[in-house]
N, C-alpha and C positions, 0 to 999 in steps of 0.2 A: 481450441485446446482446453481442456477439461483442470481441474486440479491435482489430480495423480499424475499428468503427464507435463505438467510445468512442473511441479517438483521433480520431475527423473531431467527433464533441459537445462534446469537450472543447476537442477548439481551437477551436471556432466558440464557445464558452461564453466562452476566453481572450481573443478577440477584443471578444465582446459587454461586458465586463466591463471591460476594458481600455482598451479603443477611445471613450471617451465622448465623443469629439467626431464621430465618424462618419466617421472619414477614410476607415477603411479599407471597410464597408459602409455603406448609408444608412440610416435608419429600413424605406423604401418596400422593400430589398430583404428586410429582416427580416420583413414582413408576406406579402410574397410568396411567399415559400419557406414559410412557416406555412401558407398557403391553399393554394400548390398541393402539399404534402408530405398535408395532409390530403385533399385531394381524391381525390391519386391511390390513397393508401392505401383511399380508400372504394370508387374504382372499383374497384381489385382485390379487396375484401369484399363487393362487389354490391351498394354502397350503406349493407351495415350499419355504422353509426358506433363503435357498441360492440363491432366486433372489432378496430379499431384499438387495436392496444396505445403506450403511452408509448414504447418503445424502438422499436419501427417508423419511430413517428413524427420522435423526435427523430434516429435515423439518418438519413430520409429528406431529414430539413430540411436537417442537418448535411452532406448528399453535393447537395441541392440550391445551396446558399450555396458551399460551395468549390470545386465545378467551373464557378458564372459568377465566382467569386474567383478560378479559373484561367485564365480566360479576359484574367483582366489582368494576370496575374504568372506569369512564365514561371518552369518551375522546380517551379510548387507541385504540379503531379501527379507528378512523381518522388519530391517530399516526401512526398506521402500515402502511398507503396508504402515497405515496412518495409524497415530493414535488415539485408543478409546475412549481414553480417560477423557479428554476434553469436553466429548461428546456428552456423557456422561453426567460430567459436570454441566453444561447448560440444562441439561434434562432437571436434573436435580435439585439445582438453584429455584426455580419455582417452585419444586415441590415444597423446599425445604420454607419459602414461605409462605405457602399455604399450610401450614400446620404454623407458622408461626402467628400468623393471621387469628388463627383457631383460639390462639394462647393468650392472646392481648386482652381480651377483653375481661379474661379469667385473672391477666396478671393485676391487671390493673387496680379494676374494681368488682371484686365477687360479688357483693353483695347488693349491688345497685349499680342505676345507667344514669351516667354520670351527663347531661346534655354535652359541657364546656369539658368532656373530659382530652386532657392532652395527647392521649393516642389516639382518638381518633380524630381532634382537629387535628394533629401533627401528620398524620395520613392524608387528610385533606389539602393540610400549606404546601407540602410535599410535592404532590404531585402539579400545582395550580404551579408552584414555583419553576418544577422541569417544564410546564408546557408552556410558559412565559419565557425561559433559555431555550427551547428551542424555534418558538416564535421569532424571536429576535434572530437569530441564526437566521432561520430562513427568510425573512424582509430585507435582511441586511448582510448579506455574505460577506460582506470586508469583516465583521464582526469576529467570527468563526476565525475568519486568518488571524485577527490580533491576538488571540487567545492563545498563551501557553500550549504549544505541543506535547500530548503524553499519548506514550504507547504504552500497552498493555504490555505487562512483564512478559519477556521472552516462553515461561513456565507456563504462563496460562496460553499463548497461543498456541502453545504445541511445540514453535520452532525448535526451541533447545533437547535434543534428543543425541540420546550419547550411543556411539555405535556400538554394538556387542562384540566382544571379545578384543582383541591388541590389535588395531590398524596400524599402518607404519605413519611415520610421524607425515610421510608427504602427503597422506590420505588423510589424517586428523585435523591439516590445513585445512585442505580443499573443503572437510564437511564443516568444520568454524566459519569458514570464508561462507563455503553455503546458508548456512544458520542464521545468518547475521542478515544476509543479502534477502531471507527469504523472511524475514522478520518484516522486514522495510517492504517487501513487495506485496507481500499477503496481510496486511494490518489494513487495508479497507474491505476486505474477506473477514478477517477476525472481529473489526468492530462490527459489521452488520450481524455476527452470529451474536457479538454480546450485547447488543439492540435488543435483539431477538426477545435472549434470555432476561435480560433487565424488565423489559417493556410485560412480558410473560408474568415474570416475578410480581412485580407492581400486581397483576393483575391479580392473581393469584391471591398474595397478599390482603387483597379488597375482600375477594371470596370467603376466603378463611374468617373475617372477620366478622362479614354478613353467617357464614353459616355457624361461628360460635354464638351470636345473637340469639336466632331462630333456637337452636339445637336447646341452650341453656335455659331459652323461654317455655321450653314444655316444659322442666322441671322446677325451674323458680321461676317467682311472682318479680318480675324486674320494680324495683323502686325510682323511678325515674323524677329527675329534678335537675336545678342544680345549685353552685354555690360557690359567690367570690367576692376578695376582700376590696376589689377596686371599683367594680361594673357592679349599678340597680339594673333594676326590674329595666326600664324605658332601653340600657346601652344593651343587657343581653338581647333584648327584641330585635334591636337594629341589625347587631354582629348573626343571629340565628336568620334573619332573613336576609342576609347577603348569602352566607352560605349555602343557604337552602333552595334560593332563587330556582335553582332549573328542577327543583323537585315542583315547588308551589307555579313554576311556572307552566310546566306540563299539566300538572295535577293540582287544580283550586282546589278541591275538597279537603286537600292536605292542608293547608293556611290557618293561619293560630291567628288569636289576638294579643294584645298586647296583654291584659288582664289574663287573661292564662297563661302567657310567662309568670308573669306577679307570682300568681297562685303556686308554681312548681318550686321555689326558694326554699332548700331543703332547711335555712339557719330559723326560718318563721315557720316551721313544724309544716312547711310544706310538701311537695310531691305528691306524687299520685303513683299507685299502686297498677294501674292500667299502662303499662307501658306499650304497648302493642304498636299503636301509632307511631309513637317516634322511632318504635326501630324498623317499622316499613318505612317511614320516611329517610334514615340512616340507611337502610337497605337500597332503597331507589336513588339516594345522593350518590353512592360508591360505585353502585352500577352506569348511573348516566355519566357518572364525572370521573371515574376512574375503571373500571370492568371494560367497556366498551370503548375505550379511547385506545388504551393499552393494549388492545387485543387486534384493534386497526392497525396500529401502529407496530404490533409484533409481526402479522401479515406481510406492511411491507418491507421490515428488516428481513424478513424469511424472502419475500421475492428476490432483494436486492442478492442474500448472500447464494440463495440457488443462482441466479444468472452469471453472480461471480465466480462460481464454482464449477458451472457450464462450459463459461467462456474467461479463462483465466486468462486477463489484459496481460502482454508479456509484447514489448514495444522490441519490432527487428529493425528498429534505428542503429542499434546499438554496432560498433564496428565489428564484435563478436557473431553476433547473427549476418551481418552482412558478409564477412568470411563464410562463416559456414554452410550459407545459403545460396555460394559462389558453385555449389556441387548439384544444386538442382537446374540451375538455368539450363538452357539448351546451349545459350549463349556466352561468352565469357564476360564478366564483370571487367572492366576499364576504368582504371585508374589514369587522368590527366595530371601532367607532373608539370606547372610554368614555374619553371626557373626565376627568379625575381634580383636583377643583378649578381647574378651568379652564373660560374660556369660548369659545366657537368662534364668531368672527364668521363674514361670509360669505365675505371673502377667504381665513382658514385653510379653512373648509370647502373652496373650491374647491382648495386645495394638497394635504388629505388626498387630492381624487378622485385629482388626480395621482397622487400617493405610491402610492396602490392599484393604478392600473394599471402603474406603474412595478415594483411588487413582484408582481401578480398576476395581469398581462396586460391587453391591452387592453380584453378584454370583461370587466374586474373591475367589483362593483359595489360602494358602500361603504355602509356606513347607520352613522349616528351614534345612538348609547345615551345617554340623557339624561345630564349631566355629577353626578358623583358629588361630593360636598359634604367637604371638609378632615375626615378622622376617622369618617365613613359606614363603620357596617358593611359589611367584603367578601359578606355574603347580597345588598344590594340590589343590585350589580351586575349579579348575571346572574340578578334576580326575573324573571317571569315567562317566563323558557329553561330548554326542554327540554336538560337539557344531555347525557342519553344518546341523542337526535336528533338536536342541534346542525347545522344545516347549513351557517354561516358554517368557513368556511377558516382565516381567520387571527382574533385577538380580540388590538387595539391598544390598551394604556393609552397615554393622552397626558398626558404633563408638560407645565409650563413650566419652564423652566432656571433661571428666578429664582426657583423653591423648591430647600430643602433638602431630600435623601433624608432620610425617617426611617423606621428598622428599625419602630416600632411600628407606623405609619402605611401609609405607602408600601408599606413591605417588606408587611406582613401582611396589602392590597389585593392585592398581585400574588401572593404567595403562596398566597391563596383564590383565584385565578383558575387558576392552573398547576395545583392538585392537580385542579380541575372539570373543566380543558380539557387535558390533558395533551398537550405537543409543540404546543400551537394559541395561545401566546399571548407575546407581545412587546411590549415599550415602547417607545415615543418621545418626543422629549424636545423642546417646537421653542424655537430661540433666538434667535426674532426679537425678543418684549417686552426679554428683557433684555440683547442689544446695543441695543435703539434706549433704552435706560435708561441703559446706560454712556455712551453718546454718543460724544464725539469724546475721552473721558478719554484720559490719555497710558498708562494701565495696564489700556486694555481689552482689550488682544488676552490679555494674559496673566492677566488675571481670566474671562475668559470659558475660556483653556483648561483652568483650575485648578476651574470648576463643570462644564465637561465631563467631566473626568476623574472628578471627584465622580459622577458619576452613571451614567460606566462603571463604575468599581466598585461600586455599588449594584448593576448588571445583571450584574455578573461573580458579588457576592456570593449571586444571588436567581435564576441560571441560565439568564437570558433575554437574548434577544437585543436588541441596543439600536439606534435607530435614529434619530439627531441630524438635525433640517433646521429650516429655513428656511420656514415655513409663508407668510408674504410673499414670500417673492420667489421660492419651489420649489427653491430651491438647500442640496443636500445637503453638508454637510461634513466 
């Protein structure tokens, strides 16, 4: 899946997710774009169902839902086509400093090339300093994790884009909720483009400064030296051959003596009128240690962000895609519901179906596992499953809210479940017995959110996903 066709999944995902009252599409148009997104995909596979891929699919549905969604909101196909400006702006960013590059040397010092001058060691420290941070980063990757998290402002990556003309307020949600979600998802897309453009700029920058050199050398006589109130002759020798090292090292004929340092000391009527040499030596410094590092290194921000652009990572973990993904199978998705000292009348039973097709699609099917007894070894759970066969989807413990989590109990049920079924298995919790137990108390809302929160962290402390409802009345909270 490419990046035009994640942002149309993703917003129709922000929408679906969003949108629970149906304001902005209905149920009916959600089933329709599923039927005809698979259909068509089959016709163009000659019928085979198994070359339908998931990212086919889900693009197709996503461009089928928002061009009849544009059909009622004007504006929103201007929305779907990308923005220039950012583009634009990476392109520009180098340019703008390579002319700035151009200017340094004019700003600095017209009239003479200064050796010790601070723009151009400061070009130098510069760049030695980013390949030292990013050395470090890569020998030592916990490094990188310790480091302050910063995203690029919403503006520059594009995300924040306002739709044209008055959306109704349940569609202004869905593309906030989008915006936000797509900021987080595409900011390892965004920095590799502004890699790019940095690493470019740097480059750039080098050029500009080697061609104001050259440029201003046919027309003045450079007066090259230099001069400082703290460093003789013997400290700037040392400091000019550290820096110069990979010029003098490729190239001996470049290499000075120390007495011609001496000699260039503009404050003892020094310098020399011949600058030539130091600014091909300057020339070949910027090039080998800044032009050519910067220009690798732009390459491989540009591969990283074409492949991200190619194959935009969009993980169908998530219960949302595995819903909507329940419409490609041949087969139906299966939901396992073990009861966990609990009993399931018929009315919970018909709330789990719900709850299955709401998490697994509509053609989900559920089957309930006989209910497991307070302190039941975690073996009888899943006796008689194949469990390197398994063909259930998801495998649902169910609580009731009016028990306490207990690590021996609870925890070490779920925990013999997650290591059997690994990434296949989740909790739910329903709190219908014990609101209708607290009754009309004056301290139920807040007793009730104090056993929820209990039982999220049970599901935060035991790595599973938690799933609160209302098994009477279907209503999720």
């Amino acid at each position: 899946m490419d990046e035009r066709a994640a942002r149309d999944v993703l917003a129709i995902r922000a929408i679906e997710t969003t949108d629970t009252a149906h304001a902005v599409l209905d149920d009916a148009a959600y089933r329709e774009a599923s039927l005809s997104a698979r259909r068509q995909l089959q016709l163009g596979a000659s019928g085979d169902a198994a070359a339908v891929t998931p990212d086919a699919f889900l693009a197709r549905r996503a461009d089928l839902l928002l061009t009849d969604l544009g059909t009622r909101t004007p504006g929103l196909a201007a929305w779907r086509k990308p923005l220039r400006w950012p583009a634009l702006l990476l392109i520009a960013l180098p340019l703008l400093a390579l002319a700035s590059g151009m200017l340094t040397e004019r700003i600095a010092n017209p009239h003479r090339m200064d050796l010790l001058s601070l723009p151009l060691l400061g070009i130098v420290g510069w760049n030695l300093l980013v390949y030292a941070g990013m050395l470090v980063m890569a020998v030592v990757p916990s490094a990188s994790v310790r480091l302050p998290r910063w995203h690029l402002p919403a503006w520059l990556s594009g995300a924040t884009r306002r739709l044209p003309g008055r959306p109704t307020p349940a569609l202004a949600r869905s593309m906030s909720a989008f915006q936000q979600d797509w900021q987080v998802r595409a900011a390892p897309l965004t920095a590799a483009r502004w890699r790019r453009a940095l690493h470019l700029a740097a480059a750039a920058l080098a050029v500009g400064v080697i061609a104001s050199l050259y440029l201003r050398g046919l027309t003045v006589e450079y007066r090259v030296g230099w001069e400082s109130t703290f460093m003789d002759a013997p400290g700037v020798h040392r400091l000019l051959s550290i820096i110069f090292w990979p010029v003098t090292a490729l190239f001996p004929g470049l290499n000075w003596l120390p007495s011609d340092i001496a000699a260039l000391r503009f404050s003892d009527s020094g310098g020399t009128a011949n600058g030539a040499p130091w600014i091909h030596r300057y020339a070949l410094l910027f090039l080998l240690l800044i032009v050519v590092p910067r220009v690798v290194l732009a390459g491989y921000a540009q591969w990283r962000a074409a492949r991200m652009q190619a194959r935009f990572p969009v993980s169908y973990d998530e219960p949302y895609f595995r819903r909507v993904l329940g419409a490609l199978g041949s087969q139906a998705l299966v939901l396992r519901v073990i009861p966990y000292s609990f009993a399931v009348d018929e009315d919970r039973d018909a709330g789990l179906k719900t709850f299955a097709r709401a998490l697994l699609g509509d053609t989900a099917q559920m089957t309930l596992r006989p209910a497991a007894s307070y302190g039941d070894t975690p073996d009888a759970a899943l006796a008689g499953t194949d469990v390197a066969h398994d063909t259930a989807t998801m495998t649902l413990v169910l609580f009731n809210l009016s028990a306490t989590p207990e690590i021996d109990t609870h925890g070490a049920f779920v925990d013999h479940l997650s290591r059997a079924l690994p990434g296949k298995v989740a909790i739910a919790v329903d709190t219908s017995a014990y609101a209708q137990r607290l009754g009309g108390a004056s301290d139920a809302d807040a007793r009730l959110s104090q056993r929820k929160q209990l039982w999220q962290d049970f599901a935060d402390l035991h790595k599973v996903q938690l799933h609160l409802m209302d098994l009477h009345t279907g209503v999720r909270p």
